[in-house]
C-alpha angles and dihedrals in degrees: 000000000000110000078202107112107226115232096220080061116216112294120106091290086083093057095056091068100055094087142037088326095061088037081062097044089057102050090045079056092040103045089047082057086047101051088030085063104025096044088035096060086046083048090050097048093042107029117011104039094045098039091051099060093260094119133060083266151349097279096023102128139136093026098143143006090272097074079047087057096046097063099045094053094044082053097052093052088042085053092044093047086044084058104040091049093054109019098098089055111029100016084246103263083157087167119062077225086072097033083053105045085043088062107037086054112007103056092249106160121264106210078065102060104081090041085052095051096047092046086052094040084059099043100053084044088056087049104051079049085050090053091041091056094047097042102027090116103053093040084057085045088051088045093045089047088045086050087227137112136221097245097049080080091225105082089117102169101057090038086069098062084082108030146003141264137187128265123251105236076077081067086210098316111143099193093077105047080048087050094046088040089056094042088048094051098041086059086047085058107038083055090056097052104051097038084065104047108111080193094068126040087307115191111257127192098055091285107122088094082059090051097036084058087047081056086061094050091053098058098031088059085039103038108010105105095054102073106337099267098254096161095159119077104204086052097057087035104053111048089031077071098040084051094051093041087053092062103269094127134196094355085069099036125049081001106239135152136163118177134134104301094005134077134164140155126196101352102159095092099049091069084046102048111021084061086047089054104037092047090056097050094044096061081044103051087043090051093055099043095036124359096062090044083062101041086047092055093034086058086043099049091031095038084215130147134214122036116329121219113271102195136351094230110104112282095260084053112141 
């Protein structure tokens, strides 16, 4: 038992949190950790460094590997903090890819999925506000030095602080950013997984926030040009609608650009439904090449029947 007073103090209002309300509580926290660090690195590399006289100039970004590095680092540790924040209440999803692949293989409840995706949705909308509020300076100093303006809808640059786009060599075509969206989640989600399998060489000592977000890193340095890695719906949603509402325009919702090199048309859905899909297929792929070997020899060694454990984190874990 905790020695930590609640502030909530100890009358029935503690007991409603117990449940889905307080799950909830913990993936809207989550997900604000997740976007204030994830959007905040992005923030630092287009808008901050440059703007305070830390770059060659005032719009100088991007000119090596080392600002893309950057930002996948800077996500990874956003994604381990995320997980370590929630994970003792929630089990820490903090992306509807997860809740949904949970569910679909995991036995997650279902009547908790949509609460779960709406929590994560708002969360990752308050954080992108988060990162506008505490950028919001050097993002108009970006604007003013690019000589654009948000609502011109091409202010492409400031606009992906909060979401993704494709990249141009797709010359508008929305199957292969899905494809590479769904390839990128279903790895997410294999490493997950297996990260959390205390049947294969699971992760001990707390650490597998800390892998998973090596996990991040990985796909963000292997897949993430190609159309920003977003793999995770509520990410690339909630701060796509901050940022519209913000006054980006058309480039964050619907999500449509057309300028020299770059050309894209309704965006908004590939970053939903290519991570849906994609998760799905990743705790199903890993289930078929590895969790049922090691169901088949754990039945073998135990000579148990019925389901075996797959992990001691709580049953929404991921």
């Amino acid at each position: 038992m905790s020695d930590i007073t609640p502030l909530r103090g100890e009358g029935r209002t503690v007991g409603r949190i117990t449940g889905l309300y307080g799950e909830l509580m913990a993936e809207f926290l989550g997900c604000i950790v997740l976007i204030a660090f994830g959007d905040g690195v992005v923030a630092m590399t287009v808008a901050a460094l440059p703007g305070s006289g830390r770059t060659a100039g005032p719009t100088t970004f991007f000119t090596g590997v080392g600002d893309w590095t950057l930002i996948t680092w800077g996500w990874a540790m956003a994604v381990a903090m995320a997980v370590w924040v929630a994970g003792g209440v929630s089990g820490a999803h903090i992306n509807p890819a997860v809740t949904l692949a949970m569910a679909v293989r995991r036995k997650f409840a279902w009547g908790k999925v949509l609460p779960y995706m709406g929590a994560q949705v708002v969360g990752c909308f308050v954080g992108a506000a988060l990162v506008f509020l505490v950028y919001h300076n050097a993002i108009d100093a970006t604007l003013t030095a690019e000589h654009a303006t948000k609502s011109s809808g091409t202010a492409l640059a400031t606009y992906s602080i909060f979401a993704t786009f494709p990249a141009g060599y797709f010359h508008g075509a929305l199957i292969w950013p899905l494809i590479d969206q769904i390839v990128g989640t279903a790895f997410l989600l294999m490493f997950v997984v297996a990260i959390i399998d205390s049947r294969n060489s699971a992760v001990g000592s707390n650490l597998a926030p800390l892998a998973i977000g090596f996990a991040v890193a990985a796909i963000g340095m292997s897949y993430g040009a190609n159309a920003g890695y977003a793999i995770n719906p509520a990410r690339d949603l909630g701060p796509r609608l901050f940022a519209w509402i913000a006054g980006w325009g058309k480039v964050a919702m619907p999500g449509t650009l057309h300028i020299t090199g770059l050309s894209f048309s309704d965006y908004f859905w590939v970053p939903i439904v290519g991570p849906l899909i994609g998760g799905v297929l990743g705790v199903v792929v890993y289930d078929l090449f590895i969790g049922d070997v090691l169901h088949a020899r754990l039945k073998m060694v135990e000579d148990v029947s019925g389901p075996i454990p797959e992990s001691k984190l709580p049953e929404q874990s991921a």
